[in-house]
ZADO-1210 file (C-alpha; in nm, 4 decimals, padded with zeros to 6 digits):
<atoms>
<atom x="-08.1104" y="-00.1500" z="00.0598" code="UNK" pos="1"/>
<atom x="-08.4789" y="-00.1157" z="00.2408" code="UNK" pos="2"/>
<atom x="-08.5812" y="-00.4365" z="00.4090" code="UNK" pos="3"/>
<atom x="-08.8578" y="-00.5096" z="00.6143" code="UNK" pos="4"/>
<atom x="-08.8925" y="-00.7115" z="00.9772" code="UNK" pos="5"/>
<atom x="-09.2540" y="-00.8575" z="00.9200" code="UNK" pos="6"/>
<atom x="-09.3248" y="-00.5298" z="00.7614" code="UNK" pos="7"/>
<atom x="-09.3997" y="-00.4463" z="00.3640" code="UNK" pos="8"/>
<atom x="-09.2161" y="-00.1301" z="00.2807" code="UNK" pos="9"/>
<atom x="-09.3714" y="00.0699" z="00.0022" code="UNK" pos="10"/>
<atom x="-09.2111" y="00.2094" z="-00.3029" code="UNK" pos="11"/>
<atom x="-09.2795" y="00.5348" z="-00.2192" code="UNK" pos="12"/>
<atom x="-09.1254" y="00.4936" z="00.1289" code="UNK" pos="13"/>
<atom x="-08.8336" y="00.3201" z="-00.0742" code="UNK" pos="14"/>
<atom x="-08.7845" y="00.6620" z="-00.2624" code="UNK" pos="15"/>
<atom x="-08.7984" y="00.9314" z="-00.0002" code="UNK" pos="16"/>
<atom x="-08.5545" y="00.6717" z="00.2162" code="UNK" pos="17"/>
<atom x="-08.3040" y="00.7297" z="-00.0810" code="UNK" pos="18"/>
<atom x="-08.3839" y="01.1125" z="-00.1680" code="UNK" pos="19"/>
<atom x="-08.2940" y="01.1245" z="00.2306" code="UNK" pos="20"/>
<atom x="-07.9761" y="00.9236" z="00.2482" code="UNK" pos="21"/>
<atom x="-07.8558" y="01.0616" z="-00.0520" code="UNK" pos="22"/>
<atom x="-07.7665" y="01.4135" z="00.1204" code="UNK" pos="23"/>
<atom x="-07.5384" y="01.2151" z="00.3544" code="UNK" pos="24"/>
<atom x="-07.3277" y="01.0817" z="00.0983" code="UNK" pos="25"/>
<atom x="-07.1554" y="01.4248" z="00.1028" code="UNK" pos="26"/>
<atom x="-06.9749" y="01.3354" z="00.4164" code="UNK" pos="27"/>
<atom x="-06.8155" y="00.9804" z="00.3174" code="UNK" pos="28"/>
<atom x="-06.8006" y="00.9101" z="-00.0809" code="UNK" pos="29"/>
<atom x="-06.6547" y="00.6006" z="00.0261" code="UNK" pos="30"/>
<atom x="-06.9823" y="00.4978" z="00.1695" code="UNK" pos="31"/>
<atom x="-07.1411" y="00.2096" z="-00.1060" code="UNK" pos="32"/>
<atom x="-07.4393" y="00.0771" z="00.0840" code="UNK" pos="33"/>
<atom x="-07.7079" y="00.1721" z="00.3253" code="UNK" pos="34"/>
<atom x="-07.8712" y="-00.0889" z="00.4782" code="UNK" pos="35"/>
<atom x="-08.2030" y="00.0149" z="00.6308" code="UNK" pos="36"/>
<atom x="-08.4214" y="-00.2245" z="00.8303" code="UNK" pos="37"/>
<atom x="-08.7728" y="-00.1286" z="00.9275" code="UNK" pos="38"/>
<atom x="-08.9640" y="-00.2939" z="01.1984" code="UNK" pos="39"/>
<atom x="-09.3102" y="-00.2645" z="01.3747" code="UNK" pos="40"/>
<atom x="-09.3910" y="-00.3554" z="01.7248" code="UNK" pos="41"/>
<atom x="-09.7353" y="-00.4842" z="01.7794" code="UNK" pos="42"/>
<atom x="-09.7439" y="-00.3878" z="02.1735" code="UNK" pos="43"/>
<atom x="-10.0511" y="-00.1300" z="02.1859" code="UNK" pos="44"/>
<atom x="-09.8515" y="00.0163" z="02.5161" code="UNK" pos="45"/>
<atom x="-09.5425" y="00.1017" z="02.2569" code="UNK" pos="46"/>
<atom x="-09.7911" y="00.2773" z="02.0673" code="UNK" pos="47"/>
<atom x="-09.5837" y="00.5995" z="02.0289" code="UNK" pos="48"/>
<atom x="-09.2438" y="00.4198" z="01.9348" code="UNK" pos="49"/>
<atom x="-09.4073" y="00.1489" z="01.7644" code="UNK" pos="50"/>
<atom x="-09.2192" y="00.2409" z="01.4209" code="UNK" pos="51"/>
<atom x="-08.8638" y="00.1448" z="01.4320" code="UNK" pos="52"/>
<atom x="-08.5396" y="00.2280" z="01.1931" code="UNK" pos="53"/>
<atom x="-08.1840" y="00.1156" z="01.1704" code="UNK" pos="54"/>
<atom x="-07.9531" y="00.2278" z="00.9540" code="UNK" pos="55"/>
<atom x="-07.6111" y="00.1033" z="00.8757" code="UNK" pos="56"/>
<atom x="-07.3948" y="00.2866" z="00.6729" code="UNK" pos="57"/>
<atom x="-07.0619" y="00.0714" z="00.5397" code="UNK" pos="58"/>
<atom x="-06.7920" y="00.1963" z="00.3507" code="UNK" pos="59"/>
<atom x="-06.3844" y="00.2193" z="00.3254" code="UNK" pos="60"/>
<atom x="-06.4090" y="00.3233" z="00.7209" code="UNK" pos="61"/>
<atom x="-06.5758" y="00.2183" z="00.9843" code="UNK" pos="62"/>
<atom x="-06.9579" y="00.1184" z="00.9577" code="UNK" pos="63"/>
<atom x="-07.1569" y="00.3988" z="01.1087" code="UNK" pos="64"/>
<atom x="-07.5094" y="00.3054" z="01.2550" code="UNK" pos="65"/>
<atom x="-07.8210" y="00.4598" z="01.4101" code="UNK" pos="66"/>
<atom x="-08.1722" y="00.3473" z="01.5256" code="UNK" pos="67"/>
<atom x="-08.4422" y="00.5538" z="01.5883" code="UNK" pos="68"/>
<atom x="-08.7758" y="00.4840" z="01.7098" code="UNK" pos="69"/>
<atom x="-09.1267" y="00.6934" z="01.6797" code="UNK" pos="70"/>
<atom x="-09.5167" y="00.6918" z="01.5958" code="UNK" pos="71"/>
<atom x="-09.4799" y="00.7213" z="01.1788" code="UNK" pos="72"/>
<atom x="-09.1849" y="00.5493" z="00.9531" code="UNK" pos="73"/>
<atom x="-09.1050" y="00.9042" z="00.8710" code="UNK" pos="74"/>
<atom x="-09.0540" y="01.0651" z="01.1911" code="UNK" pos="75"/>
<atom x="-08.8261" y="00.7603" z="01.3047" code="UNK" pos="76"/>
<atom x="-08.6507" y="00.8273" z="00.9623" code="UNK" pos="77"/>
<atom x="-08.5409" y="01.1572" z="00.9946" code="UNK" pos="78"/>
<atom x="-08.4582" y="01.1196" z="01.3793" code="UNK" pos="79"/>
<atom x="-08.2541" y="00.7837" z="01.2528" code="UNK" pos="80"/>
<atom x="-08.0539" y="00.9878" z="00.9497" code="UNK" pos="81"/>
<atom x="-08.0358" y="01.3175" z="01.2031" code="UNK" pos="82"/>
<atom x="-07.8158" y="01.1032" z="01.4418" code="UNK" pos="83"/>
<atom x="-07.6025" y="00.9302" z="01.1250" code="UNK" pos="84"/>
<atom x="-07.5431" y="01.2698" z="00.9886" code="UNK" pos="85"/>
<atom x="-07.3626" y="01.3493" z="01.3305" code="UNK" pos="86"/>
<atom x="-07.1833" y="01.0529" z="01.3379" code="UNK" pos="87"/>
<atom x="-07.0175" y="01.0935" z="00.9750" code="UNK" pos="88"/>
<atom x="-06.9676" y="01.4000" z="01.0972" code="UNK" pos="89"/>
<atom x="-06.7853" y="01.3452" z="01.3369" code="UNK" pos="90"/>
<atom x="-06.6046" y="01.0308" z="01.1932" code="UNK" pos="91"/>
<atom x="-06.4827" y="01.2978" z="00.8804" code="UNK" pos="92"/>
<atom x="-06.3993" y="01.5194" z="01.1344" code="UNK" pos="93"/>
<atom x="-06.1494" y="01.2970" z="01.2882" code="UNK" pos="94"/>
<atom x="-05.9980" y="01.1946" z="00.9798" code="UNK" pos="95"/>
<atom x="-05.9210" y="01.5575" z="00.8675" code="UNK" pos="96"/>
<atom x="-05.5660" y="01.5757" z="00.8880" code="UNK" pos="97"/>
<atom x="-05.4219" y="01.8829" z="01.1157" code="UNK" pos="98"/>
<atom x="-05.1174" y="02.0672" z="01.0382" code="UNK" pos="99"/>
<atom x="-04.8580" y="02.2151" z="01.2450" code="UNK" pos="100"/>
<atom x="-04.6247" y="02.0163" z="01.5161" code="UNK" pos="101"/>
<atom x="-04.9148" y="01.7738" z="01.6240" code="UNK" pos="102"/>
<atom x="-05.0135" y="01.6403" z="01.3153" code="UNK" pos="103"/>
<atom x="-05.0976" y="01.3277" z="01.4364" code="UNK" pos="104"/>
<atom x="-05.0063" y="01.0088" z="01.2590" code="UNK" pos="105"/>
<atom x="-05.2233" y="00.8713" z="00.9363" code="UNK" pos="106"/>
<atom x="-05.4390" y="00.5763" z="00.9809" code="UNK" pos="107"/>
<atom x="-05.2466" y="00.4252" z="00.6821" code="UNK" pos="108"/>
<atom x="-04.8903" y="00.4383" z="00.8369" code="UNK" pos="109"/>
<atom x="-05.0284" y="00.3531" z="01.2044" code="UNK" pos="110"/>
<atom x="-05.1604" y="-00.0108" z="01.0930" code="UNK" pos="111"/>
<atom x="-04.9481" y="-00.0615" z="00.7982" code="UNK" pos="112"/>
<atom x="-04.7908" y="-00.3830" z="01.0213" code="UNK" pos="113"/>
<atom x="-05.1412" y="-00.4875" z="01.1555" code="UNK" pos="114"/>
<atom x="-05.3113" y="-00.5319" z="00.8613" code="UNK" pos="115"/>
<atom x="-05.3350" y="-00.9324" z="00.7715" code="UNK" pos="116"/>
<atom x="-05.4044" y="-00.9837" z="00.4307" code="UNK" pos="117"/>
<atom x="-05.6975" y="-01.2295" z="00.4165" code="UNK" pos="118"/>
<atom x="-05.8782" y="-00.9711" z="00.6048" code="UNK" pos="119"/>
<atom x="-05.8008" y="-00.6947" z="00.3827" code="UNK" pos="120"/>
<atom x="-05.9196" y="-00.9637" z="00.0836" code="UNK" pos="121"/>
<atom x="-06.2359" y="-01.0169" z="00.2513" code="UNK" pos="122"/>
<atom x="-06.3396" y="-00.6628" z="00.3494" code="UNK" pos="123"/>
<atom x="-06.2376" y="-00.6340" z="-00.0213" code="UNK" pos="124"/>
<atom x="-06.5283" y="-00.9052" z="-00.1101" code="UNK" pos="125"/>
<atom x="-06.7299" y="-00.7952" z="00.1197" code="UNK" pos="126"/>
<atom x="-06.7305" y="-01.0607" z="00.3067" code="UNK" pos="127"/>
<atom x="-06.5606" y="-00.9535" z="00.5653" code="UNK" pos="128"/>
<atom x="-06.9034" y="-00.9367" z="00.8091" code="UNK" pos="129"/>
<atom x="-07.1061" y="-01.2470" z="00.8219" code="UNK" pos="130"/>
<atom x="-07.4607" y="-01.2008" z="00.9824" code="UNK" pos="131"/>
<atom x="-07.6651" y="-01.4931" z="01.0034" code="UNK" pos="132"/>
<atom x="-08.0031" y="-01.4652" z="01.0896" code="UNK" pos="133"/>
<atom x="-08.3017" y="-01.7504" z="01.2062" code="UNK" pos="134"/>
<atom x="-08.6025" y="-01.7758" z="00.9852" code="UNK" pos="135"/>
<atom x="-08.8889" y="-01.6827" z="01.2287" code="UNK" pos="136"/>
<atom x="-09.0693" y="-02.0046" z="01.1572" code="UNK" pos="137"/>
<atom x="-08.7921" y="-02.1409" z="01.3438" code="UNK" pos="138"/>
<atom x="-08.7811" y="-01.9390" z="01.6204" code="UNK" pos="139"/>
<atom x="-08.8188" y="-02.1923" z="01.9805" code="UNK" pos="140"/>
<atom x="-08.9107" y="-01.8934" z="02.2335" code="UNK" pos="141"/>
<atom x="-08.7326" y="-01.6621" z="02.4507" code="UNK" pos="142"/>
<atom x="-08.3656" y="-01.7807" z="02.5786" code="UNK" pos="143"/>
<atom x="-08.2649" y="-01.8729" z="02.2327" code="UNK" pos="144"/>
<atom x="-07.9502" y="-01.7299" z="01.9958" code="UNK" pos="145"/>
<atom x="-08.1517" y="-01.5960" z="01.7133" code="UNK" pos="146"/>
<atom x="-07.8495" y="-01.3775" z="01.5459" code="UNK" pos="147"/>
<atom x="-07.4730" y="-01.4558" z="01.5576" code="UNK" pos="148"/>
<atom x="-07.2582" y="-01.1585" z="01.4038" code="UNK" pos="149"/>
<atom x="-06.8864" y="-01.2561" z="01.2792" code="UNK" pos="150"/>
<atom x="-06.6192" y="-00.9562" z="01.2642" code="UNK" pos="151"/>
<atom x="-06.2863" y="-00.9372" z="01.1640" code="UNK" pos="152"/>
<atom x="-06.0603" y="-00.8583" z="01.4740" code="UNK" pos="153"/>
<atom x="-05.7944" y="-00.5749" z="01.3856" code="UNK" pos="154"/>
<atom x="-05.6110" y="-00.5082" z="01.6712" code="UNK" pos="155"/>
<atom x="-05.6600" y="-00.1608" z="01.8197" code="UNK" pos="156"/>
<atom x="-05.6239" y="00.0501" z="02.1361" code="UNK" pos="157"/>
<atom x="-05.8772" y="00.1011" z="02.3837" code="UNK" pos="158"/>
<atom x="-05.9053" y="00.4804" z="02.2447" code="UNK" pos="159"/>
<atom x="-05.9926" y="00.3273" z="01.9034" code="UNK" pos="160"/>
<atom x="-06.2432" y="00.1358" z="02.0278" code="UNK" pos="161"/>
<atom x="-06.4478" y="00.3728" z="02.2385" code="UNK" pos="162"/>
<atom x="-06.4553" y="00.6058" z="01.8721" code="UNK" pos="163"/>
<atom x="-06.5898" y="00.2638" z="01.6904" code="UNK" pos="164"/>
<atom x="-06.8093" y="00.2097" z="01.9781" code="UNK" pos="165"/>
<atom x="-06.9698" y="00.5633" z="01.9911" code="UNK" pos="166"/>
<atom x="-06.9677" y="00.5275" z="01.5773" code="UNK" pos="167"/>
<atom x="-07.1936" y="00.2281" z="01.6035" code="UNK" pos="168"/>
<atom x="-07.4234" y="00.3598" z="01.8792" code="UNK" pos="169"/>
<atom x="-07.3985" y="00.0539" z="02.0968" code="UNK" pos="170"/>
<atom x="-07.3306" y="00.0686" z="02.4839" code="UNK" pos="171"/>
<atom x="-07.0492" y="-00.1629" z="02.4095" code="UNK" pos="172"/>
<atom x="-06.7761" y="-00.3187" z="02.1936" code="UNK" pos="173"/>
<atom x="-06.5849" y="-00.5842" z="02.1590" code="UNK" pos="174"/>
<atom x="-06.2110" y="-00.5200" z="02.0088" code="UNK" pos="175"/>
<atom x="-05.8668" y="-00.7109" z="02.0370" code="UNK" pos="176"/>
<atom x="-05.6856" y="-00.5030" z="02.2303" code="UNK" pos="177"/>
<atom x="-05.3310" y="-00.4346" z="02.1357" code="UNK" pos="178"/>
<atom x="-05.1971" y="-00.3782" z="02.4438" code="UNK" pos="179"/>
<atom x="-05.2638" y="-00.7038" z="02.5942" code="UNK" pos="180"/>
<atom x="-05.3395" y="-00.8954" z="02.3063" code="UNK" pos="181"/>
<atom x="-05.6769" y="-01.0400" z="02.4425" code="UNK" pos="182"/>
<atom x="-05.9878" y="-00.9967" z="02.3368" code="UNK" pos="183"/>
<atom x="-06.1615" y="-00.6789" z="02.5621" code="UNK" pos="184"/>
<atom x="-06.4621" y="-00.5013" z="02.5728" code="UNK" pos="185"/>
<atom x="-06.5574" y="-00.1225" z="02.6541" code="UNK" pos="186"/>
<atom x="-06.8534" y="-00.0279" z="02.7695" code="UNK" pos="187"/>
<atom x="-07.1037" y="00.2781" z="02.8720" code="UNK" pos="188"/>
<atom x="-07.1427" y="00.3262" z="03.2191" code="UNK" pos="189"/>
<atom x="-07.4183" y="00.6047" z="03.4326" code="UNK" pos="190"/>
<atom x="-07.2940" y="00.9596" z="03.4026" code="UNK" pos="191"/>
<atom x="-07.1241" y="00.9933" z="03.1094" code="UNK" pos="192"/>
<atom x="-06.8196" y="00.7026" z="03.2643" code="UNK" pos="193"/>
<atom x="-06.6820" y="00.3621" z="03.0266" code="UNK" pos="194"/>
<atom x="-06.5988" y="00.0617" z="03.2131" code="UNK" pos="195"/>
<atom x="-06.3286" y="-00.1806" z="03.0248" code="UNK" pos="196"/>
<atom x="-06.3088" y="-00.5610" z="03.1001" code="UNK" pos="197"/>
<atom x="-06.0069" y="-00.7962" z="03.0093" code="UNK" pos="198"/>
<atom x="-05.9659" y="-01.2096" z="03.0159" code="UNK" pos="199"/>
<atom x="-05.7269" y="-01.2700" z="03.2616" code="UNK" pos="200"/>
</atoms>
């Protein structure tokens, strides 16, 4: 799926987007969408990341994403599916089950007792991730809530959510930890450091 932010996307754009995503499908055949969003910004100073590209990739596993930014659609294209390819990568990677004595438990048996139903239901729908978005006619100014994401909250350990976090290519995430049972967040700090912070 190619959508636009105030931006008309070509067909022919359309069809080298999918003749480029298609080569990542090797990595996760789970994977059924690709949500791409294009947008422009119209600051002459950005001039040489004016073009901008995110790409979401959702499947059975955990949504992968990447954004890239450059002077041409195409250049911020391939730097955008360059940085997804690593990421499924390295999600596949960690997946591949290792043999010997530290085989490490499957995904499937670890959550087996965390998994609420209605959730699995509604990731089954698709519904499970609600994104609600302002029209930009009503947009009041700077200051305002203009998106409001909804995710379902598995609960998971603060390992987990660093991997999710560095899967989604944000500098931080919010998880329910399992350890506390509170809602937490990780985040990236300077040199290569994450900083955690729990309600009390």
């Amino acid at each position: 799926m190619v959508k636009g932010r105030n931006v008309e996307v070509p067909d022919h754009f359309r069809i080298h987007v999918a003749d480029r995503l298609s080569r990542l499908e090797r990595f996760d055949p789970s994977i059924y969408l690709f949500d791409v969003e294009l947008f422009h910004e119209r600051n002459r100073r950005q001039r040489k990341s004016c073009q901008r590209i995110e790409i979401t990739a959702r499947g059975k596993g955990p949504i992968v994403r990447a954004e890239a930014c450059a002077e041409s659609f195409y250049a911020a294209l391939e730097q955008a599916a360059d940085k997804l390819e690593s990421r499924l990568r390295r999600s596949k990677d960690r997946r591949r089950v290792h043999y010997g004595e530290k085989t490490p438990l499957s995904v499937a048996e670890a959550t087996a007792d965390l998994v609420d139903e209605s959730l699995s239901r509604a990731a089954a729908n698709g519904t499970a991730v609600r994104d609600q978005e302002m029209d930009p006619g009503d947009y009041a100014g700077p200051g305002h809530i203009v998106r409001t994401k909804v995710h379902p909250a598995a609960p998971m350990s603060v390992d987990d959510a660093l991997y999710q976090m560095e899967l989604v290519g944000h500098d931080f995430f919010l998880f329910h930890d399992r350890e506390s049972d509170r809602p937490s967040v990780v985040y990236r700090r300077h040199a290569f450091d994450y900083g955690l912070i729990r309600l009390a």
